[in-house]
Each structure stands twice: as C-alpha cells, then as structure tokens.
Backbone bond lengths (Angstrom), bond angles and torsions (degrees), N, CA, C in turn:
res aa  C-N    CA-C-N  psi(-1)  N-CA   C-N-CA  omega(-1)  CA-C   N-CA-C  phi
1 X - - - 1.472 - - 1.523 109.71 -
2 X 1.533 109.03 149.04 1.755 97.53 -159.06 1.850 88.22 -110.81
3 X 0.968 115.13 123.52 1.737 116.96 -165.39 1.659 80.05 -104.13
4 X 1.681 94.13 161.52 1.404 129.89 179.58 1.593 120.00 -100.37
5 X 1.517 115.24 115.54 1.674 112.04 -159.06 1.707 82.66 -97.19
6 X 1.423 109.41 174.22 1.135 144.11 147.54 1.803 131.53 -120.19
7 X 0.782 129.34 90.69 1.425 117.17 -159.37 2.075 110.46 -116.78
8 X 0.876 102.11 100.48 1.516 117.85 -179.72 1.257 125.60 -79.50
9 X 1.175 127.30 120.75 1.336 123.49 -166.51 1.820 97.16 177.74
10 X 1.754 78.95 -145.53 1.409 92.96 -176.01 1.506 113.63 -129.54
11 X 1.644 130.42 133.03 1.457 115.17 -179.59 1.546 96.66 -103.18
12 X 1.390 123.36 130.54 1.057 135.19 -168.06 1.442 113.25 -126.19
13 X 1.142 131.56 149.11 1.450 136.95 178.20 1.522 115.90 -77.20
14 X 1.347 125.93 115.50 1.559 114.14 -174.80 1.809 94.59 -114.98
15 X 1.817 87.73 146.67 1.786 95.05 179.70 1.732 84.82 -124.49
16 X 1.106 116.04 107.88 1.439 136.31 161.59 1.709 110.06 -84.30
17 X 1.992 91.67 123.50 1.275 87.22 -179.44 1.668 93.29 -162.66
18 X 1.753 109.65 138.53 1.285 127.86 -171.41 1.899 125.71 -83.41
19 X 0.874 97.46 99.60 1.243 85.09 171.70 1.712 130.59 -146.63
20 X 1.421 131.20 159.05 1.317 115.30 -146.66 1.962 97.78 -95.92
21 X 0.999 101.14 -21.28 1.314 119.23 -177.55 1.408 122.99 -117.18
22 X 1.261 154.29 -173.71 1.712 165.11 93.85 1.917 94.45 -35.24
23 X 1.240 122.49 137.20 1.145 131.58 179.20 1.993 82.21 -79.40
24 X 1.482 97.09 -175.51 1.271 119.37 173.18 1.350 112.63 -120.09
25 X 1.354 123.46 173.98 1.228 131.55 -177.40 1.490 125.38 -48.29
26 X 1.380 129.63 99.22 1.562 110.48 -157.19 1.429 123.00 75.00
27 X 1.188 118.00 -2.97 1.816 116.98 167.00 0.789 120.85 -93.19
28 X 1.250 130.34 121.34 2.048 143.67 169.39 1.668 102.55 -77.27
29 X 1.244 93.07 131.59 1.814 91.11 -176.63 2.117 85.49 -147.74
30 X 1.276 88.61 140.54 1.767 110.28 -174.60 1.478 106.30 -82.86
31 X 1.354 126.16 145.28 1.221 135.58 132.16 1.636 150.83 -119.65
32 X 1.449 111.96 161.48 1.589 98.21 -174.77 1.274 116.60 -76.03
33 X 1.264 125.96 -18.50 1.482 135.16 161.23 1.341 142.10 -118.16
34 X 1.157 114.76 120.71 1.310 118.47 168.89 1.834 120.61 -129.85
35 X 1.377 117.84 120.09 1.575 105.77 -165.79 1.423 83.56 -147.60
36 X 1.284 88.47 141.68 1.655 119.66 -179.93 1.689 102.49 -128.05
37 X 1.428 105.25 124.91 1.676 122.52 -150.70 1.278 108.52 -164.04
38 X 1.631 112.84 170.55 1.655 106.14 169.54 1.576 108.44 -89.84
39 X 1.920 96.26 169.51 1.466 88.02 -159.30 1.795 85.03 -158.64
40 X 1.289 115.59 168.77 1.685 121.14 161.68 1.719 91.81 106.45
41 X 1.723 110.86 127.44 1.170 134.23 -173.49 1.698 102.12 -26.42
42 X 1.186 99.70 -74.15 1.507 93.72 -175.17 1.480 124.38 -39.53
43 X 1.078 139.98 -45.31 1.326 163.03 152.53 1.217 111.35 -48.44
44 X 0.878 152.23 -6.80 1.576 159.24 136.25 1.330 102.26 -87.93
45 X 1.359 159.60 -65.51 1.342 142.43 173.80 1.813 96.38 -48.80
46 X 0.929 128.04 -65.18 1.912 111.12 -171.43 1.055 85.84 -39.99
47 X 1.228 142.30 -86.71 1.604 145.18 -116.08 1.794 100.45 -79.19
48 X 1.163 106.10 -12.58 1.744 100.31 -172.88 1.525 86.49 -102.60
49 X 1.324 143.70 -48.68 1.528 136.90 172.84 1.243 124.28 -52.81
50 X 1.394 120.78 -34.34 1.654 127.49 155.03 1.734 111.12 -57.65
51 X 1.573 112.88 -41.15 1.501 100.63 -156.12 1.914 80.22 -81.47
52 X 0.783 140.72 -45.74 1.814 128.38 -166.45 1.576 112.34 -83.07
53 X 1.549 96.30 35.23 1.919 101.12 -178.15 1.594 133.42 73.50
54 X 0.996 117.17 -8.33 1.492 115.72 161.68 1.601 127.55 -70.68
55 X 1.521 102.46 155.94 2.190 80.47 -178.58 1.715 93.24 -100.27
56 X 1.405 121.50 152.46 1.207 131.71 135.56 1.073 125.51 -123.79
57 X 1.716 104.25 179.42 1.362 131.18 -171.62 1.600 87.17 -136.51
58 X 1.757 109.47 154.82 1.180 127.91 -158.40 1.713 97.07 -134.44
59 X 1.239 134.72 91.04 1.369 132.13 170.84 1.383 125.66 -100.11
60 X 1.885 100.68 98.44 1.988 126.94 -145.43 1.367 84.30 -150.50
61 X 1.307 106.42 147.42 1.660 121.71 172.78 2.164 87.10 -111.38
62 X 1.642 97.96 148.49 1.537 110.78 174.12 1.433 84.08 -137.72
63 X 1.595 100.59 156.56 1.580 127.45 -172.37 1.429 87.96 -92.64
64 X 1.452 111.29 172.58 1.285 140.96 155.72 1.726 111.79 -30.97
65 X 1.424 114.23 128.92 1.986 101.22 141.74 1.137 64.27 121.28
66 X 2.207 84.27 169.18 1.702 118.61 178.13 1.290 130.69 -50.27
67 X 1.715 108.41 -39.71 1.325 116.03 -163.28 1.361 86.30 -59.99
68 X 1.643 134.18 -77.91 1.406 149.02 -173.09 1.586 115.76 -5.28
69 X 1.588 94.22 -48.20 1.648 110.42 -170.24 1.213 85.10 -75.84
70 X 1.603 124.75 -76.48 1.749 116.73 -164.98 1.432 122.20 -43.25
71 X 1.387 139.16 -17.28 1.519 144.76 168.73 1.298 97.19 -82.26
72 X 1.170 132.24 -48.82 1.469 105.36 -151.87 1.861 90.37 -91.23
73 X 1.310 139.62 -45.14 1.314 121.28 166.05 1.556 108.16 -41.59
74 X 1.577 139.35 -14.67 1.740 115.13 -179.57 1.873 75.95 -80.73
75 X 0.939 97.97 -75.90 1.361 96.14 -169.84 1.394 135.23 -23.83
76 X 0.927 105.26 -17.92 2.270 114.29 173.73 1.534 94.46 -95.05
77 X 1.462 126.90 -22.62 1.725 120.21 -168.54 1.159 83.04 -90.27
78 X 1.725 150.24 -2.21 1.184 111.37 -160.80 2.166 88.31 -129.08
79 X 1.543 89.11 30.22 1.890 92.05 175.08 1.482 111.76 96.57
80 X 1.349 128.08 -46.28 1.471 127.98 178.06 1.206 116.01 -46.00
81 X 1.520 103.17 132.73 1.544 112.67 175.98 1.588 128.81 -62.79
82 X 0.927 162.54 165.19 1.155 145.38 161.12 1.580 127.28 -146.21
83 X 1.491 94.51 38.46 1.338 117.39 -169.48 1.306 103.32 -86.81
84 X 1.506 133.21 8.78 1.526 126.00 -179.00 1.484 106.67 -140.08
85 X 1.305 110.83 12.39 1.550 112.54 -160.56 1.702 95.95 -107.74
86 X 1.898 107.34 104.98 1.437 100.10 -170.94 1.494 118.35 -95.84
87 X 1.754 145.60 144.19 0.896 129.61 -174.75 1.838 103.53 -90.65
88 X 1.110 128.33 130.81 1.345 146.93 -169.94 1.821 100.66 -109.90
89 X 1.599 85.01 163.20 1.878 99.73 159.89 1.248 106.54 -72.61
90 X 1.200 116.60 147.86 1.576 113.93 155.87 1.898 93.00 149.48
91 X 1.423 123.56 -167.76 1.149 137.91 138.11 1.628 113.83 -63.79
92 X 1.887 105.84 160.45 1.258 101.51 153.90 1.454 132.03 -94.24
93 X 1.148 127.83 154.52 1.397 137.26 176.74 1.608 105.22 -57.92
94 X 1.538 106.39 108.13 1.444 91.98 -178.28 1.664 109.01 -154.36
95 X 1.288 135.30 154.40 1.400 135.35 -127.36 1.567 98.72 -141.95
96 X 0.921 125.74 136.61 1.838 127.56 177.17 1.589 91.54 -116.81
97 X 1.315 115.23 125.05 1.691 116.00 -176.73 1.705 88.37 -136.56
98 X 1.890 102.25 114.95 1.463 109.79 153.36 0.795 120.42 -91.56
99 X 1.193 112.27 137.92 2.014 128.60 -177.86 1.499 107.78 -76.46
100 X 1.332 149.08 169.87 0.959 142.95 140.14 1.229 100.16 -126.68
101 X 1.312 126.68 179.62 1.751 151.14 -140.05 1.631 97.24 -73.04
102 X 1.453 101.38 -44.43 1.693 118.30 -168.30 1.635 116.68 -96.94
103 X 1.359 89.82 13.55 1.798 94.92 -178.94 1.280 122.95 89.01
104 X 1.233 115.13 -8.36 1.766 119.09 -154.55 1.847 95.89 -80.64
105 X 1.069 123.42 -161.75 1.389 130.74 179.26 1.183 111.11 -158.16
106 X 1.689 103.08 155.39 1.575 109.07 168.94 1.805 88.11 -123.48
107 X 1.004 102.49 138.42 1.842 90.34 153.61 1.660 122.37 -172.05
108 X 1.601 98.03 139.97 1.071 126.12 167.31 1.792 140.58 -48.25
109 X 0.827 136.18 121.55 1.248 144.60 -155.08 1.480 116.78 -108.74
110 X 1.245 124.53 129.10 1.726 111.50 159.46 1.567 100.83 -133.91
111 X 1.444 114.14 80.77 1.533 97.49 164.18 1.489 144.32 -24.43
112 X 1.244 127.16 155.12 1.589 102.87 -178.32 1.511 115.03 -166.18
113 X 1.079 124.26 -123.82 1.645 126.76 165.02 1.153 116.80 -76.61
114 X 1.588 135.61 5.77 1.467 137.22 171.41 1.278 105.96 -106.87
115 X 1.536 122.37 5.01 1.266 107.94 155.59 1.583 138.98 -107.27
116 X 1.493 99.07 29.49 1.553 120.34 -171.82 1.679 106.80 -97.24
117 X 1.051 114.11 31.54 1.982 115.57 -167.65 1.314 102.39 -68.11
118 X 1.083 154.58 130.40 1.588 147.58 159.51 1.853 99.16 -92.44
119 X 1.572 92.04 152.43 1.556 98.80 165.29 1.538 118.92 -56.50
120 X 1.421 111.39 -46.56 1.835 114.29 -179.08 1.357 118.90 -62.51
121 X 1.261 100.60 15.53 1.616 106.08 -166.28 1.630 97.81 -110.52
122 X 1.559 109.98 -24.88 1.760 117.59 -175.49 1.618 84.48 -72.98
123 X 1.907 93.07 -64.34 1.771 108.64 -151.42 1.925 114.42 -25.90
124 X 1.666 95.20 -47.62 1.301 91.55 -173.26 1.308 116.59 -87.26
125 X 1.053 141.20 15.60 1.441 136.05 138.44 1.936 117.76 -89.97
126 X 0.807 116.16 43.79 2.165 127.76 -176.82 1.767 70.73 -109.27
127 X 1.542 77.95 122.97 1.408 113.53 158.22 1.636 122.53 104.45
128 X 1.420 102.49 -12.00 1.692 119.07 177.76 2.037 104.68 -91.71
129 X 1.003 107.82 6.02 1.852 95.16 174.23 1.225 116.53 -139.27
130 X 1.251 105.87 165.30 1.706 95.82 170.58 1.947 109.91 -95.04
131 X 1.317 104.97 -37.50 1.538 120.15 176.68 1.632 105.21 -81.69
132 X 1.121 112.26 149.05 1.730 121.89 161.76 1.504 105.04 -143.82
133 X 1.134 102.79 94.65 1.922 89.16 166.50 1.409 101.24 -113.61
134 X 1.239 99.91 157.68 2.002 131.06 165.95 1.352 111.78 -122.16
135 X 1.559 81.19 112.63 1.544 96.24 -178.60 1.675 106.72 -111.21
136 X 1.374 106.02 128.46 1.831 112.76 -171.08 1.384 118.39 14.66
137 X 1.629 96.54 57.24 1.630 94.24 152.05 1.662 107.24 -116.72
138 X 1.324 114.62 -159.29 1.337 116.51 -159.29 1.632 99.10 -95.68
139 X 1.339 117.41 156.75 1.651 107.04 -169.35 1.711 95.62 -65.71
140 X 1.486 122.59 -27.75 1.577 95.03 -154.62 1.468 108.68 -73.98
141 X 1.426 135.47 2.88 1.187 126.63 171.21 1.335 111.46 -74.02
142 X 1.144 120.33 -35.85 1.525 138.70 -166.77 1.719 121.49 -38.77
143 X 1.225 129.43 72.24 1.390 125.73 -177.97 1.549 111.42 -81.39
144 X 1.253 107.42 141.86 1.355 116.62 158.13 1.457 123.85 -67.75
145 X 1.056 135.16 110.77 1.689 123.52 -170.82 1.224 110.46 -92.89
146 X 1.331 141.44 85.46 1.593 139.35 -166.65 1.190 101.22 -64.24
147 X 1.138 148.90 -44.03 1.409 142.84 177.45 1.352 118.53 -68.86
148 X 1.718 117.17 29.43 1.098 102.92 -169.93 1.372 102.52 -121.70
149 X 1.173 145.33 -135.86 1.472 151.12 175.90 1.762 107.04 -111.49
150 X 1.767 102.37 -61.51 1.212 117.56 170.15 1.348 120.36 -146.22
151 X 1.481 118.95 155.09 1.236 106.52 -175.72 1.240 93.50 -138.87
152 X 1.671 128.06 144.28 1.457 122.98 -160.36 1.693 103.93 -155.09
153 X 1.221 108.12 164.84 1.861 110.31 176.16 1.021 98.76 -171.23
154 X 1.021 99.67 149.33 1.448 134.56 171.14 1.537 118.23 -125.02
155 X 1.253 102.22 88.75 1.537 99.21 172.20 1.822 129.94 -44.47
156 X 1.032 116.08 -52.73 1.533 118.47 -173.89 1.411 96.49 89.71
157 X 1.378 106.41 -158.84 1.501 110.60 167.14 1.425 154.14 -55.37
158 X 1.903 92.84 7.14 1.422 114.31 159.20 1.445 127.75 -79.85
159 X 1.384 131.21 -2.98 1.305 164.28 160.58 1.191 109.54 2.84
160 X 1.606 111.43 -47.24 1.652 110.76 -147.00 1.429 93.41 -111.59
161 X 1.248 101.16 -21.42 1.806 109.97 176.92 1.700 117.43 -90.35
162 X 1.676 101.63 5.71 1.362 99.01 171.60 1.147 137.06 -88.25
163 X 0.810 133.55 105.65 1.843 141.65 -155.05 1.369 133.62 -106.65
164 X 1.145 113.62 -54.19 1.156 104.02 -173.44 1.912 87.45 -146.42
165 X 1.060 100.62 109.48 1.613 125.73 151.72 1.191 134.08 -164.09
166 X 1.258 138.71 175.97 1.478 152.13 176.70 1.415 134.77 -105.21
167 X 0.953 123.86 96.74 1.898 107.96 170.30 1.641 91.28 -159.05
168 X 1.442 84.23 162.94 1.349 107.26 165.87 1.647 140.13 -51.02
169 X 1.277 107.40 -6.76 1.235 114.22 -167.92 1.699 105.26 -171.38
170 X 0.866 119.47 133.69 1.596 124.99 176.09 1.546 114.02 -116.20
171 X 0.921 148.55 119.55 1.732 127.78 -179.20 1.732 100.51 -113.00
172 X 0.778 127.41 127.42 1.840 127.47 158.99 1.424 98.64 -132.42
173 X 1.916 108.51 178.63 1.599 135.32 178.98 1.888 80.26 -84.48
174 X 1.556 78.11 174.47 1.641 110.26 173.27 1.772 105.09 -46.04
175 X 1.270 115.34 -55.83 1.127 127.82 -147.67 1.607 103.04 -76.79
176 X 1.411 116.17 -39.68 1.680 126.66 150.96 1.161 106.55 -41.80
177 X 0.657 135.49 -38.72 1.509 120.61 -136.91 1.878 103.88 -112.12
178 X 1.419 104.96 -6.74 1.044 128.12 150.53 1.536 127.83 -65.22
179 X 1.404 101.55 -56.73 1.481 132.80 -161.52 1.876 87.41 -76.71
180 X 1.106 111.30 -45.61 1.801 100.22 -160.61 1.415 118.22 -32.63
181 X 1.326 94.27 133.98 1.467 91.92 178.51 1.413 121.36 -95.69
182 X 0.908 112.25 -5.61 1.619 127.39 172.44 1.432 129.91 160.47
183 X 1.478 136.16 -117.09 1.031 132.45 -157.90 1.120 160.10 41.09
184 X 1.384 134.36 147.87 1.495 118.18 -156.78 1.724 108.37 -99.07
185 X 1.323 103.94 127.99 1.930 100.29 177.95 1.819 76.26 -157.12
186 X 1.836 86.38 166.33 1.695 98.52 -151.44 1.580 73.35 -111.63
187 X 1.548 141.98 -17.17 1.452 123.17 157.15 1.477 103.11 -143.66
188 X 1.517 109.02 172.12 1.643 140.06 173.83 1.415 97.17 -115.71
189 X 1.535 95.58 138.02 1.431 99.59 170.14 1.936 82.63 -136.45
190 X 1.709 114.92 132.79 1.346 136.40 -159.38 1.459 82.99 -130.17
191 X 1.758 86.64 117.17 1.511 97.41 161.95 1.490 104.55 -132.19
192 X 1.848 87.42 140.82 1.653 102.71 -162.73 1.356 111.98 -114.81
193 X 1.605 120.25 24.48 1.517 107.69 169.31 1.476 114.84 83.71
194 X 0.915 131.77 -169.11 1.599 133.75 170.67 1.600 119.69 -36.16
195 X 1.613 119.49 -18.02 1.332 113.57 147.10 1.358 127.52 -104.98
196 X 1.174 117.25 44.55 1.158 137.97 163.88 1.269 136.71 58.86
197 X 1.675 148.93 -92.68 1.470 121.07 176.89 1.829 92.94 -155.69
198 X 1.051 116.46 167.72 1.756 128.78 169.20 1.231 103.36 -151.39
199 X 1.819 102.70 146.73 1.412 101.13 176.58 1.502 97.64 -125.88
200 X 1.040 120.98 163.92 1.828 139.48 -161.24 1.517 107.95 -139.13
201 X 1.336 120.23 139.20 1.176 107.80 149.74 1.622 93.81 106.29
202 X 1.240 125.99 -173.96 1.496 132.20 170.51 1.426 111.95 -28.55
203 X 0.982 125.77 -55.35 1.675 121.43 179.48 1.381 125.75 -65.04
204 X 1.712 96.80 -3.35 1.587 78.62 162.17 2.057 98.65 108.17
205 X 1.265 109.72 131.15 1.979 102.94 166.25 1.350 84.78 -102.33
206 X 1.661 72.01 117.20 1.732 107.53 168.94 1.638 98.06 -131.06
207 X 1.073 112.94 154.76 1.515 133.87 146.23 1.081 154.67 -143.44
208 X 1.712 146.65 96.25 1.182 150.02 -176.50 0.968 148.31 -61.06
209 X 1.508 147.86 100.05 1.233 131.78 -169.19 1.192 114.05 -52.44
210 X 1.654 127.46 166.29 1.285 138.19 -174.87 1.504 104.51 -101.17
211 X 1.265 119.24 161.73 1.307 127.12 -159.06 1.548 110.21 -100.21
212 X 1.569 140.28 94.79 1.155 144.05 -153.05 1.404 100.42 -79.60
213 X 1.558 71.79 120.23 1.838 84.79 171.91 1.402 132.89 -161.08
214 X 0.939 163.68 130.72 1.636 151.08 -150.54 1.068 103.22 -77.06
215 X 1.652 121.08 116.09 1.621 123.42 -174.95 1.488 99.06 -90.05
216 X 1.659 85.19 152.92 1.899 94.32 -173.18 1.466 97.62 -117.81
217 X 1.948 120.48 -27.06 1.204 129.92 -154.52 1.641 104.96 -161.27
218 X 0.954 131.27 100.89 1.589 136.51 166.28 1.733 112.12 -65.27
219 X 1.519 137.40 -20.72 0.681 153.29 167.52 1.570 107.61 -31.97
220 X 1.637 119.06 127.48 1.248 123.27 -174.47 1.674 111.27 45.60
221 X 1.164 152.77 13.54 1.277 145.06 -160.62 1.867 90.90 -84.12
222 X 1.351 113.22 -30.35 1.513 99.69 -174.47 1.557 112.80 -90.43
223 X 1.066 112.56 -16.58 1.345 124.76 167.64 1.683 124.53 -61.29
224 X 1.429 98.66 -30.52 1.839 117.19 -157.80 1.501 79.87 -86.85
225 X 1.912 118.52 -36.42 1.284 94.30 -157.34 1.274 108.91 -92.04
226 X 1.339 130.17 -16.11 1.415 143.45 160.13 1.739 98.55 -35.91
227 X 1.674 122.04 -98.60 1.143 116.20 -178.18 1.862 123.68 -29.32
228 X 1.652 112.72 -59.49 1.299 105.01 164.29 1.450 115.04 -30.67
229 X 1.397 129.50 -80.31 1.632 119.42 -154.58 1.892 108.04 -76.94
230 X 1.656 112.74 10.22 0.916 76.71 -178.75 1.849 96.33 -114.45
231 X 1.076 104.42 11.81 1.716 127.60 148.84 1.237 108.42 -48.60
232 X 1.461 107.41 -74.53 1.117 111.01 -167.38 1.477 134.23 -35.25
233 X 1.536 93.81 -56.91 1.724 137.85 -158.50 1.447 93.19 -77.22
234 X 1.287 144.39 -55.97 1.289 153.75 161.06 1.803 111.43 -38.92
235 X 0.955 121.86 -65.25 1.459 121.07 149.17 1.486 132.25 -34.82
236 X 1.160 108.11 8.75 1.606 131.14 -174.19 1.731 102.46 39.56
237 X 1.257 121.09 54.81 1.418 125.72 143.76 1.548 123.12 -80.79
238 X 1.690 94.18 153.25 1.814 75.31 176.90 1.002 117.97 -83.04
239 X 1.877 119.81 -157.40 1.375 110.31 -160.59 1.196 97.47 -111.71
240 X 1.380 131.43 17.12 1.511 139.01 161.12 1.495 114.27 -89.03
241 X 1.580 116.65 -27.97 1.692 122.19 158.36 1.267 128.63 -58.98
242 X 1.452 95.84 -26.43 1.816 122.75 -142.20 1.853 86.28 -80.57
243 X 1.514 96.05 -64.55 0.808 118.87 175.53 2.158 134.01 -42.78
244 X 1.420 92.44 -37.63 1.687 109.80 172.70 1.358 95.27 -63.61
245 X 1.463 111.61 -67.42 1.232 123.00 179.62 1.291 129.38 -14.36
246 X 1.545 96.35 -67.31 1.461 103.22 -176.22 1.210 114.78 -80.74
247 X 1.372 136.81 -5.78 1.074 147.44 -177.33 1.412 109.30 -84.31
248 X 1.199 115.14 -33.31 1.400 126.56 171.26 1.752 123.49 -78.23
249 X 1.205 101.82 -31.37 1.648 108.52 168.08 1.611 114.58 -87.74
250 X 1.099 116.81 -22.64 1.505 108.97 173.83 1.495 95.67 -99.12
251 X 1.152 156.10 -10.54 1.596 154.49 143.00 1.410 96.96 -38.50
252 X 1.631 117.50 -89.00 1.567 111.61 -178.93 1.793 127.90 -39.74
253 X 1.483 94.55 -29.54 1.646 103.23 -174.84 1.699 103.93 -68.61
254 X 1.636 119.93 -40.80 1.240 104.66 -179.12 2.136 129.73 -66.35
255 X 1.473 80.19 -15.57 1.558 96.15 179.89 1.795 114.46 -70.68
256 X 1.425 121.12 4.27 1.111 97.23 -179.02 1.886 94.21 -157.19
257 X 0.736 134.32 160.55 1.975 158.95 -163.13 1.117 79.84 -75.15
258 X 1.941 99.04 125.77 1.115 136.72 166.59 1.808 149.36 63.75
259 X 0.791 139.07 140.36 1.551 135.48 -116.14 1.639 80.57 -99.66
260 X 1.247 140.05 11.49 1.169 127.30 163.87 1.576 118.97 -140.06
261 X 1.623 96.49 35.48 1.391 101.93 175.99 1.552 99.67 -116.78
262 X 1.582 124.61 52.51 1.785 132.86 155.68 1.536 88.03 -60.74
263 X 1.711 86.57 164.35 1.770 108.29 -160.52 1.189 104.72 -114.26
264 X 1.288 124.96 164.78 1.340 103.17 -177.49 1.533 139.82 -122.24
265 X 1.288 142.06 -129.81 1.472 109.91 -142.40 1.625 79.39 -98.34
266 X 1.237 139.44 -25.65 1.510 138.64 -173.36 1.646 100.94 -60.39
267 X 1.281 120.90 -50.05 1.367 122.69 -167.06 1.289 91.78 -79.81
268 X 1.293 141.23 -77.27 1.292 131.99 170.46 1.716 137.69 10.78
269 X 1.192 88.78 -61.17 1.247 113.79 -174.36 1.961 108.92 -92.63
270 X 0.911 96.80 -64.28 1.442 95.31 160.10 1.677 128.67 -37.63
271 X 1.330 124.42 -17.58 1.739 150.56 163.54 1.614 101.21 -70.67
272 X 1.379 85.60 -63.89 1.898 97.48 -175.91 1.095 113.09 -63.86
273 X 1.027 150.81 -18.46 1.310 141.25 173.27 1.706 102.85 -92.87
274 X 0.879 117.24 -35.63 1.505 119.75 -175.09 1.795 108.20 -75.96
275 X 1.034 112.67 -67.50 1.344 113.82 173.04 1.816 120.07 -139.46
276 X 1.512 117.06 76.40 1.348 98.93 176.19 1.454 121.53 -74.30
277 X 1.303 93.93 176.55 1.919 94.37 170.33 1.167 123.28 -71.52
278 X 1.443 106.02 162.51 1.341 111.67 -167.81 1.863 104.12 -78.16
279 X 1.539 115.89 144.94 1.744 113.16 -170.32 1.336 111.12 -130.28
280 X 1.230 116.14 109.03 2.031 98.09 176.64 1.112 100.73 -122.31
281 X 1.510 117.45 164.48 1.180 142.44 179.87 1.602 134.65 -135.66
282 X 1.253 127.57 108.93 1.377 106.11 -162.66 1.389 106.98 -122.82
C-alpha cells in the first residue's frame, strides 16, 4: 500500500564542495566537486520516501529568485509534492557543506525564508496523511496528528530546546539524545553513525549494526534513515526489518554526494537480501 507522507521542515539550497584543506589567506586551491542542489532535513526525508515508493508532500517556505525555482523543479522530477511549499519575502535558506577526504563535514548556514513555519500552518492540514514527520524545526510547531498512522521528529540541532511536544516517535544522534529536553513520544529510535542505531521505548531495545561502507558524504544519511524505517514500520514490518532497512538506505546514502542522493527501493532491497545487518532485540 503506497501511504501519504507529510514532511515539514525546511527546503534549503545546498552548495557542496570538496576540499582536503581550508585554503589560506589569498590561496586558490581546485576541486573535483562542486554541486549546487536541494538540501535541508525535510527535503532529504521527501526525497528518500518518494525514491522507495511512497507519495509526499513537503510543507517549507522558499524565498524569492532563481536558485528557489531551480530546487524545487529537481525536486518535482524527483516525485515530491509541492503543493504546500510557499515562496515568501526574505532570502533563501541555504547551506555551504565542505566535504573532506573521509566524508565528514563542516557546514555553513544562512537562514532565511524557511524559517518562518507557524504551527497553524501544520494544524490545518491534521487529518490528510498517514506519515507526519518534523524535520529540524522547533518543537512548538510540532503537532501530533491523531488521525494519522504515525507522527515522528527529529529535531536535529534543536534537541536541547525541545520541550514540550508529542508524537509517536522521536529519532536523534547520541549527542541529542543527551541534550533532549523533554517531550512526550511512546519511543526513541538513537542513531549512532558507524555503530549503528537503538530503539527505546514501545518498540522494543533493539539494535542494528551499521552498514560498512566507505563514506564519501554524511549528508542527509539521518534523514534517509528516518523516512526509510518509517516506510518500513507503516507497512506493518517489524521493528527488527524496519530497522535493517533503514540501516541499509542511509549506508548506501552515505556512499555517494548529497543529502538527496538515497538509493532506491531496487538497490535497497537487492543489499537486503544479500547481506543485511546484523538486528537484536532483547
């Protein structure tokens, strides 16, 4: 059954670019990459729920100008809805991410017109999806959609400032999950990077190994795996599938440039049958 996402956030402009060093003062130094693309949590969860067959819709404000138009046209070729995504005054939300050799990142920020979301802007769409995720916005937008299947967030680096909300599911890194400042969800699912993920709470302590692989790009990898398990889990898999799963799409997602290049459900699946990760549960 092909379920209906909602994914809230922000679509942001990413300028991906490689380099082994910080230049120095007055030094020009070359690279093999440079790509200018869409980018921002939310926008990487649509784009990984479209590529493994689900439909979404993306609810993100974009500023004025070309770049704006050129992201959100990749973004309609690549299935995302864009029936809620409004263009505003302001700048766009847009991100400078350096690569280094080993995948890791530094990156730069310019907030902008994707950070104007109001709560009345979720409220009146409760009741049109089966999925709701929040991806790094602030908890007070955060509605619970009871009419929905699931409703989930992931703060990001709003973590420590999250306080008071509701859903079914929360996902953050180690370091969140520290930082939380509260809120009510009936599980945590903790994802730890190259040692892979735990879930808490109603679903059960489970844990998955991570999927070994030579990272090229960490970009969106927590995002890909957010949408993956909650694919999964909605499909009435368990949370030991849910879990391979997603472990396996944010594995492939780190192997290649940019937070909306997750793989899709053919390659996916084709991994999983061959070698998934290892899953326990106690």
């Amino acid at each position: 059954m092909r379920h209906i996402h909602l994914s809230v956030g922000k679509l942001s402009v990413d300028v991906i670019v490689r380099l082994e060093r910080i230049p120095d003062e007055e030094e020009n130094v070359n690279t093999d990459l440079l790509e200018v693309g869409p980018g921002g949590a939310a926008t990487n969860y649509a784009v990984t729920a479209s590529k493994l067959g689900d439909s979404v819709k993306l609810l993100a404000k974009v500023g004025e100008g070309e770049l704006s138009t050129m992201v959100m046209r990749r973004l309609a070729s690549m299935g995302v809805g864009l029936d809620y995504v409004e263009e505003v005054e302001g700048p766009q939300s847009a991100a400078l991410i350096i690569l280094g050799s080993d995948g890791k990142r530094r990156i730069v920020r310019r907030p902008g017109a994707g950070s104007s979301l109001k709560r009345e802007e979720v409220e009146k769409l409760s009741g049109l999806f089966d999925v709701v995720h929040y991806a790094s916005v602030p908890a007070g937008i955060v509605v619970r959609d009871h009419r929905s299947k699931l409703t989930t967030y992931d703060p990001g680096p709003l973590a420590q400032e999250a306080r008071e909300f509701e859903v079914d599911v929360v996902f953050v890194n180690e370091a969140e999950w520290r930082k939380l400042g509260g809120g009510k969800f009936k599980s945590a699912v903790i994802k730890m990077g190259e040692k892979g993920a735990t879930t808490t709470g109603e679903l059960g302590e489970c844990k998955v190994e991570a999927l070994k692989v030579e990272p090229v790009d960490t970009t969106g990898a927590g995002d890909s795996f957010d949408a993956a398990f909650n694919y999964a889990l909605t499909k009435g898999r368990s949370v030991e599938w849910s879990l391979q799963f997603a472990s396996v799409v944010s594995g492939l997602k780190v192997t290649r440039v940019g937070g909306t290049s997750s793989p899709t459900m053919e390659e996916v699946l084709h991994l999983m049958a061959r070698s998934p990760p290892r899953v326990k549960c106690t």
